[in-house]
MARLODREN-221946 format. One record per residue (C-alpha): x, y, z; residue in three letters. Coordinates in steps of 0.02 Angstrom, whole numbers, padded with zeros to 5 digits, always signed. Layout:
BEGIN
XYZAla
...
This chain:
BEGIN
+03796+05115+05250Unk
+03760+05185+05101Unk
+03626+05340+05091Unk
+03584+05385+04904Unk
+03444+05526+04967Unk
+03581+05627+05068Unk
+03590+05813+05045Unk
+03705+05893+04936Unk
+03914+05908+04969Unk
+03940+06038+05091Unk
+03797+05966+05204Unk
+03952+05853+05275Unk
+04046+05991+05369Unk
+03889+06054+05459Unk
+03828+05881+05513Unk
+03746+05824+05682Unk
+03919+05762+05793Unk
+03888+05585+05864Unk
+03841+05594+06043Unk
+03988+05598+06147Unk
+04111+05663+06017Unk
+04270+05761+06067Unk
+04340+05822+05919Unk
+04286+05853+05726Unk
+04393+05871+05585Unk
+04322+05912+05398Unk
+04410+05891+05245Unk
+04345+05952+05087Unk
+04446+05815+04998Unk
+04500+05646+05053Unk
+04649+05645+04929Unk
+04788+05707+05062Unk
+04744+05584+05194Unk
+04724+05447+05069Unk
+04877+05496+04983Unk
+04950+05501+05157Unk
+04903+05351+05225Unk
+04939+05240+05083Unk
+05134+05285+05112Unk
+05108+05169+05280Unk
+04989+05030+05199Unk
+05082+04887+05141Unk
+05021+04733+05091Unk
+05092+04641+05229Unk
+05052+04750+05367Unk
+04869+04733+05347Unk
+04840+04682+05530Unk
+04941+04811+05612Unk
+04891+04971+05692Unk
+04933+05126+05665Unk
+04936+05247+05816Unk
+04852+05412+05775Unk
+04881+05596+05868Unk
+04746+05720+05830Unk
+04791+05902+05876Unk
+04713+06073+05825Unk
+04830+06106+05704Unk
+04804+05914+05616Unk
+04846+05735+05618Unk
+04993+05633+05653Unk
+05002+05444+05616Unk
+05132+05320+05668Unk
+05203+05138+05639Unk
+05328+05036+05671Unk
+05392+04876+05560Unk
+05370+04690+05617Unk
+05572+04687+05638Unk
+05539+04833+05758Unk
+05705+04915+05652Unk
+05588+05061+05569Unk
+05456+05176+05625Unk
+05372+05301+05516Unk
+05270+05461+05559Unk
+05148+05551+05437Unk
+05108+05717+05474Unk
+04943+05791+05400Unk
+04925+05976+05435Unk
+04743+06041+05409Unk
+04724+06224+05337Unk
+04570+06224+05455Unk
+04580+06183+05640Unk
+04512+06025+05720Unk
+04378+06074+05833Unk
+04390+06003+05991Unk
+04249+05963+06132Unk
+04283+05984+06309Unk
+04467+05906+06259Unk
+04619+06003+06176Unk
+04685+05807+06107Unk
+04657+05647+06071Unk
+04761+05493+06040Unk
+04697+05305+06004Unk
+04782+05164+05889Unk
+04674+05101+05739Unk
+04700+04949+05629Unk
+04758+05030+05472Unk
+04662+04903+05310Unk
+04488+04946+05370Unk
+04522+05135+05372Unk
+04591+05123+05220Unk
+04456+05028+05130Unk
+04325+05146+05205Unk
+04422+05290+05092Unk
+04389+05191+04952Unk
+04209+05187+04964Unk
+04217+05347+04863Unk
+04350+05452+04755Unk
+04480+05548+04828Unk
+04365+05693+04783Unk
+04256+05648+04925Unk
+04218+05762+05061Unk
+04232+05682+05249Unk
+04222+05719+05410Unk
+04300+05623+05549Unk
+04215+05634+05721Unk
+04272+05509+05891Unk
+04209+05451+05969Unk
+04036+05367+05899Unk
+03921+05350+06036Unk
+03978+05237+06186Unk
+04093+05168+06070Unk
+04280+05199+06037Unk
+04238+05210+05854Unk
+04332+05333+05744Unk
+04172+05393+05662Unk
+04183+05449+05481Unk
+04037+05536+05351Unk
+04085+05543+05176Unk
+03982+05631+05041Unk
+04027+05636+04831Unk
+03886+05682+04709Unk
+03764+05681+04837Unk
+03776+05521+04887Unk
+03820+05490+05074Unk
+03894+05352+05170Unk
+03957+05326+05361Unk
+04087+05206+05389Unk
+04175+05168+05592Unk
+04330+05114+05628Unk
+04363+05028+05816Unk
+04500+05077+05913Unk
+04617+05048+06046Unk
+04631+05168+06170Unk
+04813+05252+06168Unk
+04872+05140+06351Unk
+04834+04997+06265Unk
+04924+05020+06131Unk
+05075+05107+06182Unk
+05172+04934+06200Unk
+05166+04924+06013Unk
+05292+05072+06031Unk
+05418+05035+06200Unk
+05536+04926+06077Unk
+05610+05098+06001Unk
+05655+05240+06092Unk
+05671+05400+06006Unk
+05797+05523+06010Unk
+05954+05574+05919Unk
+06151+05580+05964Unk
+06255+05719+05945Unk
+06372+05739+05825Unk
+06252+05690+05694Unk
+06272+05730+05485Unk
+06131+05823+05399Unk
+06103+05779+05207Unk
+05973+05907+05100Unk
+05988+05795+04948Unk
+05896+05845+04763Unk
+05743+05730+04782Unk
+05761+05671+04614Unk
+05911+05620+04631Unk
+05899+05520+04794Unk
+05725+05462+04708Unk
+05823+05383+04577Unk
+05970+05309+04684Unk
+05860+05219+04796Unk
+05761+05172+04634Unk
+05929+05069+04564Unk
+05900+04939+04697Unk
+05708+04930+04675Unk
+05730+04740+04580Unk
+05850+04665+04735Unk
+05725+04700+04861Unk
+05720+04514+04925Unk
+05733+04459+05127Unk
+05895+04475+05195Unk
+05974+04577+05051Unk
+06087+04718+05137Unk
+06103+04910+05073Unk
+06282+04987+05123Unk
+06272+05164+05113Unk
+06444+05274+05137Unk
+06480+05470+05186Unk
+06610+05519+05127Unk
+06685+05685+05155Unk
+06725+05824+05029Unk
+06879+05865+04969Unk
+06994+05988+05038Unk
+07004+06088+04882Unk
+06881+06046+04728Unk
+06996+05964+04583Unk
+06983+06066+04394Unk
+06851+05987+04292Unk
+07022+05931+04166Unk
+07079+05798+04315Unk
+06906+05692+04273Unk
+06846+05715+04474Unk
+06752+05866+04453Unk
+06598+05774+04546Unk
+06675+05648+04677Unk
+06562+05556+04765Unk
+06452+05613+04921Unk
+06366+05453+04967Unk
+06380+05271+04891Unk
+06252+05164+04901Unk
+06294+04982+04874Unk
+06205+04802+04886Unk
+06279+04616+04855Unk
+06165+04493+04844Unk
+06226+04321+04806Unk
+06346+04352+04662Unk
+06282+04518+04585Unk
+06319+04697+04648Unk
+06259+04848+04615Unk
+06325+05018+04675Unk
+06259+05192+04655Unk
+06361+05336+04699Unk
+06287+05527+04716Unk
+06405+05662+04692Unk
+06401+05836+04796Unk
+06320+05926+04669Unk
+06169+05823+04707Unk
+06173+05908+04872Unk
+06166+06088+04839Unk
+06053+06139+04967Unk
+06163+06065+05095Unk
+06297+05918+05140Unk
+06360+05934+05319Unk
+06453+05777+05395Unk
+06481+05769+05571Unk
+06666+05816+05638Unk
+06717+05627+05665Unk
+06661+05604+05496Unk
+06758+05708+05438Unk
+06906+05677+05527Unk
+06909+05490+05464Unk
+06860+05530+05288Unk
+06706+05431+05267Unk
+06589+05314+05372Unk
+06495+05150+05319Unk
+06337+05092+05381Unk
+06204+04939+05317Unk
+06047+04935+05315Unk
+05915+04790+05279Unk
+05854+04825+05107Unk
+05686+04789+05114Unk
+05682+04911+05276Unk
+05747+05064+05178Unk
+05631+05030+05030Unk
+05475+04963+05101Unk
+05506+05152+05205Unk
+05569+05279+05104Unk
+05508+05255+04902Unk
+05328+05296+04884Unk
+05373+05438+04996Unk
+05506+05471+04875Unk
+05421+05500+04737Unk
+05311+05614+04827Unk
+05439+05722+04900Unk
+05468+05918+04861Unk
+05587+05910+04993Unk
+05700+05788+05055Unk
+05832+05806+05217Unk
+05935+05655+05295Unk
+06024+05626+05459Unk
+06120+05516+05518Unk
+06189+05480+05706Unk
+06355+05419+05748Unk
+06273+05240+05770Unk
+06191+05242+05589Unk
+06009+05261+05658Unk
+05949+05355+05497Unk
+05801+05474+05472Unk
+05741+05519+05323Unk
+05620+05672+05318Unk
+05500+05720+05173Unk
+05391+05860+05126Unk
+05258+05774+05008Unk
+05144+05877+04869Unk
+04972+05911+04928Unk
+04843+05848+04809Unk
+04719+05931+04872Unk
+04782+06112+04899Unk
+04720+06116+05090Unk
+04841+06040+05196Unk
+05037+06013+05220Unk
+05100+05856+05223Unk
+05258+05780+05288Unk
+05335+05602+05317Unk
+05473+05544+05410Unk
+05548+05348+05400Unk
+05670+05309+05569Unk
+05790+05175+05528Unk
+05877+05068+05624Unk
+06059+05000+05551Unk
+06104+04831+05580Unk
+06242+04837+05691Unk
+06149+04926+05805Unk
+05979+04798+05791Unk
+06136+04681+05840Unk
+06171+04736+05975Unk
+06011+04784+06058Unk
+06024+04965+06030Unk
+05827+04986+05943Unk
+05820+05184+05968Unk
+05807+05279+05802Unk
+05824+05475+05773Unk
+05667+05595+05765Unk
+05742+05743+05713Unk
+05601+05812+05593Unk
+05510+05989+05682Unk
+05362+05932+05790Unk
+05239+06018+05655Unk
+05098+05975+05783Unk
């Protein structure tokens, strides 16, 4: 509901809580969560929950794909704490299309505050005010029991010996970009380590920049391949010792799965670092730009390969820092 005689931005953070509520958090801009949240709204997930982790220090939000072969995890770290009331956290699923289109109300410039719950009911409460003009929206939710089954498919948790990739995010921006047009069902992405060599060849032989990882996907009778050489990796390129020892590993990927996941995160990324496992479970970690100059945001997509969706092996790595 929309209320045109409401008092003047700031008035937001020192609002009357809901009765009941046990926790607030005030942002003086929705652009970070917006920003955030959009990287896990896709058009054909808009019936699916996201589960959502509040802590003092900020916000976490989860979801996993319908193939159950991805989950991703946005982290949004507040510059000021979440207050909390008689509780130290709070976790509840929401569905994500309703939350979203109650940011849209107003700008990103927005002001909000986010209060749960609403009264007697498990309503994500949330009080938005731009130009003096106020309006409440609430969001139902599902209490975090209830919806923890949306989560037991994928286990998380990471093998040892595992590589660690600090790729240029441009670079791996643009690489993942190449395959943008071939993003149809069932197309595969083959993506290869390979390991340096022993002694770096003079820039005369014509391999002064051999490949680090080679991206490749066939799709009927057209392939395309992208290949990123080590100097694309100077902050780091570490494979793991079996890697090594064998020269290079393969693993596939669904397309759509790495795609769908990783790009819009891509192109938001200061920061990018990859591992992989010895299985091929993938996880690719970002550090995003904060539009809004109060908050730190990160992102993290956990993929599943194929062989190991095959053969019943649905746990994926979570390897980024638990920033919460």
């Amino acid at each position: 509901m929309l209320d045109p005689h409401g008092s003047m931005a700031g008035s937001v953070a020192s609002a009357t809580l809901p009765p009941g509520a046990r926790f607030r958090c005030f942002l003086k801009s929705a652009r970070d969560l917006t920003s955030l949240l959009a990287l896990l709204h896709k058009d054909k997930a808009k019936r699916r929950n996201i589960r959502c982790e509040v802590r003092p220090q900020g916000l976490k939000f989860s979801s996993q794909s319908s193939a159950k072969d991805v989950m991703v995890v946005a982290w949004l770290r507040t510059s000021t704490p979440i207050t909390f009331i008689g509780s130290t956290e709070e976790e509840f699923s929401l569905p994500l299309d309703p939350l979203f289109q109650c940011l849209q109300i107003f700008s990103e410039r927005a002001s909000i505050l986010m209060t749960y719950p609403s009264g007697d009911s498990n309503c994500l409460h949330l009080l938005m005010e731009e130009d003096g003009a106020r309006t409440e929206c609430t969001v139902q939710t599902v209490h975090s029991e209830e919806a923890s089954s949306d989560f037991s498919a994928i286990g998380l948790g990471l093998e040892e010996p595992k590589s660690q990739l600090l790729p240029d995010p441009a670079s791996w921006r643009r690489a993942l970009a190449e395959f943008h047009e071939r993003k149809l069902d069932g197309a595969t992405l083959q993506m290869t380590l390979k390991a340096p060599p022993p002694t770096a060849p003079p820039p005369s032989s014509g391999f002064a920049n051999p490949s680090a990882v080679v991206f490749e996907s066939t799709m009927l009778s057209n392939q395309v391949q992208v290949e990123l050489p080590f100097r694309a990796f100077k902050e780091g390129f570490k494979l793991a010792a079996p890697v090594v020892d064998v020269g290079q590993v393969s693993h596939s990927y669904y397309l759509t799965s790495v795609l769908d996941s990783c790009m819009k995160a891509a192109k938001e990324a200061t920061a990018v670092r990859i591992h992989v496992d010895p299985v091929g479970r993938m996880s690719c970690e970002f550090v995003l730009k904060s539009r809004a100059n109060e908050s730190q945001l990160f992102f993290q997509a956990a993929i599943c390969p194929m062989a190991a969706m095959q053969e019943d092996q649905l746990r994926v790595p979570a390897t980024l820092d638990d920033v919460l």
